[in-house]
N, C-alpha and C positions, 0 to 999 in steps of 0.2 A: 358606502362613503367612509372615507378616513377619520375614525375617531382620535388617534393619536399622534402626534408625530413625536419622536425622537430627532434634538439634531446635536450634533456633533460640531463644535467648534475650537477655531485653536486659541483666543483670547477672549479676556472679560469685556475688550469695547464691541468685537461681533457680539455678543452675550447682549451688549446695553442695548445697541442699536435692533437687533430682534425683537427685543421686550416692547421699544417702543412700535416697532410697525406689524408686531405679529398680528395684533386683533383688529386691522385694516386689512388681512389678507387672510386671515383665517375664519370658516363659519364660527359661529358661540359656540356651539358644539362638540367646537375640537381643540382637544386639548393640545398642549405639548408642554416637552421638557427638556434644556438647553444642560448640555455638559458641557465644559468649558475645561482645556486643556493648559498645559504652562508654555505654548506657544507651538509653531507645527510639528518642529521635528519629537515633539512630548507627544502630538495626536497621533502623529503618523507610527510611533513606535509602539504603542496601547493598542491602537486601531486592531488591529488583524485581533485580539486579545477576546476585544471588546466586541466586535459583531460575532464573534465565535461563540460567544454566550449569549444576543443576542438571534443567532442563527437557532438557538436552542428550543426555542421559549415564543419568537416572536409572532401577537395573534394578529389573525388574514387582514384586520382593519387599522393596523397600524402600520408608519413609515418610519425609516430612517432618513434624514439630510444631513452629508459631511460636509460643511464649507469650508477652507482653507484658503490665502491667499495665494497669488500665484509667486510674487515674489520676483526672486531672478531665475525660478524655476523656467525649462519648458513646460507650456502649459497641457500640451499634446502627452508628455513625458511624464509628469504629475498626476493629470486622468486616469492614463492608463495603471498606475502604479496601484492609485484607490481602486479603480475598477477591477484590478486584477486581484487584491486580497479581499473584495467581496466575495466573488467567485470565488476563490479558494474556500471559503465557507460556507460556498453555495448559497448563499442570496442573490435574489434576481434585481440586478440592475437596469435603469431605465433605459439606458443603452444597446444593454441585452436583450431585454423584453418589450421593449415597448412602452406605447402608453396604457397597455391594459393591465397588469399585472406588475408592476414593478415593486419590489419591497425595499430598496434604496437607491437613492440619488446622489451621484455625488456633482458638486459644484465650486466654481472657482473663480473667487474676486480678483479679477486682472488691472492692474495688479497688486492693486490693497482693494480694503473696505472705503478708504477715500476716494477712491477712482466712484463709487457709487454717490461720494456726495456730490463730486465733479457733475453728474448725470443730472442730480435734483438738486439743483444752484438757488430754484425759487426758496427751497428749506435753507440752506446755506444762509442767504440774504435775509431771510424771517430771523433765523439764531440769533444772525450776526450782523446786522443793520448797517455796517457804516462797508459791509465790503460790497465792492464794485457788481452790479446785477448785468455788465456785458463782456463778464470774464469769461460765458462758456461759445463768443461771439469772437473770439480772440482765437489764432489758428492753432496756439500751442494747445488748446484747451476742448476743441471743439468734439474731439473725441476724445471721451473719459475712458476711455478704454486702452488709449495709445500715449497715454501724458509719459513723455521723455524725462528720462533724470529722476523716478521716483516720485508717485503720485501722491506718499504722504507727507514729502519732503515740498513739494510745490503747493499744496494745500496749506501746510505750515507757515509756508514763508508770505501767500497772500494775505492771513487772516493775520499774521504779525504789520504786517506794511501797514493793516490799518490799527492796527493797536493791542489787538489783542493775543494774550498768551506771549508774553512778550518771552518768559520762560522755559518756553519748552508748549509743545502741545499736549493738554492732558486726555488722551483718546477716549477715555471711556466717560467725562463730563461731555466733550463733544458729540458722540457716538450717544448721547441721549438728548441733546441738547437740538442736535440737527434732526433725530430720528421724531423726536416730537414734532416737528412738521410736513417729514416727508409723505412726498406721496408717491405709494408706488407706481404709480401709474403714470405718472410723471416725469418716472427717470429713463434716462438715453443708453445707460450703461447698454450695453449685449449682456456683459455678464449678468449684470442685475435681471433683465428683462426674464434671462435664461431662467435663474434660480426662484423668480416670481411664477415664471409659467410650469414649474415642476410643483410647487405648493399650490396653484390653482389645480393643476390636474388632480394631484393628489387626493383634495377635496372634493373632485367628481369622482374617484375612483370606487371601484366595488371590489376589490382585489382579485375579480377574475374577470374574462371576456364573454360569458357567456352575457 
C-alpha cells in the first residue's frame, strides 16, 4: 500500500483545494506532501529537474501526482509532454505501466480547477448559498468539462450575479471554501473523476504485480 504520495502542482488554490479533500480520499495512513509552483509554465520548467532527483531516491511505497491545468493547451499535447520527461528519467508512468506498478501519474483539470467545482455545484451551493442549485441543469454548464469561454471566467461571473466577490475572485479563499464541502464522489468532472481514481488505485497499490 502507498504510504506517501508526492504531488506537484502549479498554484496555491490547487494547494487549498487538496488540503481540504485530501483526508476524504486518502487512508489515515497515508501521508502526503503538496509542492506548489509560481504557476505552470514555473512547474513544467523545474519538472524534468525535480523527478530527476526524485527518480534518485524514490522508495517502492511512495507516489508522485503532477496536476496542471489544461488551459488553452492541447490536452493530448500536454500529457504527452509530462509523460515524456517522466520517462526521460525513467519513472514508470501509469500510462506506461499500468495499474500495477506505476510510480507517477500525471493529471489534467480541463480546463481549470473550476471546471471541478462546476462538477460538485451541491459544494458550490453549501459555500455560496444565494447562487442558483440548477446551473449545472442549464446546457452551457451541463458538462464541466466543456464550459465555453473559460471555466474560471464563467464561474466568476455567476458567483458575482449573486453578489459575491464583487472584486475579483480570490481562488485560493474559494479553493477552500468550496473544497470544505466537496464530495468527491460526487463530482461529474471526467477530469476529476480521472485524478480521484489514480489516488484510489494508488492506495491499493503494492508497488509491484506480483
Amino acid at each position: 500500500m502507498t504510504r506517501h504520495i508526492e504531488f506537484l502542482v502549479e498554484e496555491p488554490s490547487m494547494e487549498a483545494f487538496l488540503r481540504a479533500i485530501l483526508p476524504s480520499l486518502l487512508p489515515e495512513d497515508c501521508t502526503f506532501h503538496i509542492h506548489t509552483f509560481q504557476g505552470k509554465l514555473d512547474l513544467l520548467d523545474k519538472l524534468p529537474a525535480r523527478l530527476r532527483g526524485y527518480a534518485s531516491w524514490l522508495p517502492q511505497d511512495w507516489r508522485i501526482v503532477v496536476i496542471v491545468d489544461q488551459d488553452n493547451d492541447n490536452c493530448h499535447q500536454l500529457k504527452e509532454q509530462l509523460e515524456q520527461i517522466a520517462r526521460q528519467v525513467n519513472l514508470r508512468t501509469r500510462s506506461q505501466s499500468g495499474a500495477c506498478s506505476w510510480q507517477i501519474v500525471n493529471r489534467i483539470a480541463i480546463e481549470e480547477l473550476e471546471a471541478w467545482y462546476f462538477g460538485e455545484w451541491e459544494a458550490v451551493c453549501a459555500a455560496y448559498p444565494r447562487v442558483s442549485p440548477t446551473v449545472p441543469n442549464k446546457k452551457s454548464y451541463r458538462d464541466p468539462d466543456a464550459i465555453a469561454g473559460g471555466t474560471s471566467e464563467a464561474f466568476e461571473r455567476l458567483l458575482q450575479r449573486k453578489g459575491y466577490f464583487k472584486s475579483g475572485l480570490p481562488k485560493i479563499i474559494v479553493a477552500q471554501e468550496v473544497g470544505e464541502y466537496f464530495d468527491p464522489y460526487r463530482c461529474r468532472s471526467r477530469s476529476f473523476i480521472c485524478f480521484r481514481e489514480a489516488l484510489r488505485e494508488a492506495a491499493r497499490a503494492t508497488g509491484d504485480c506480483s
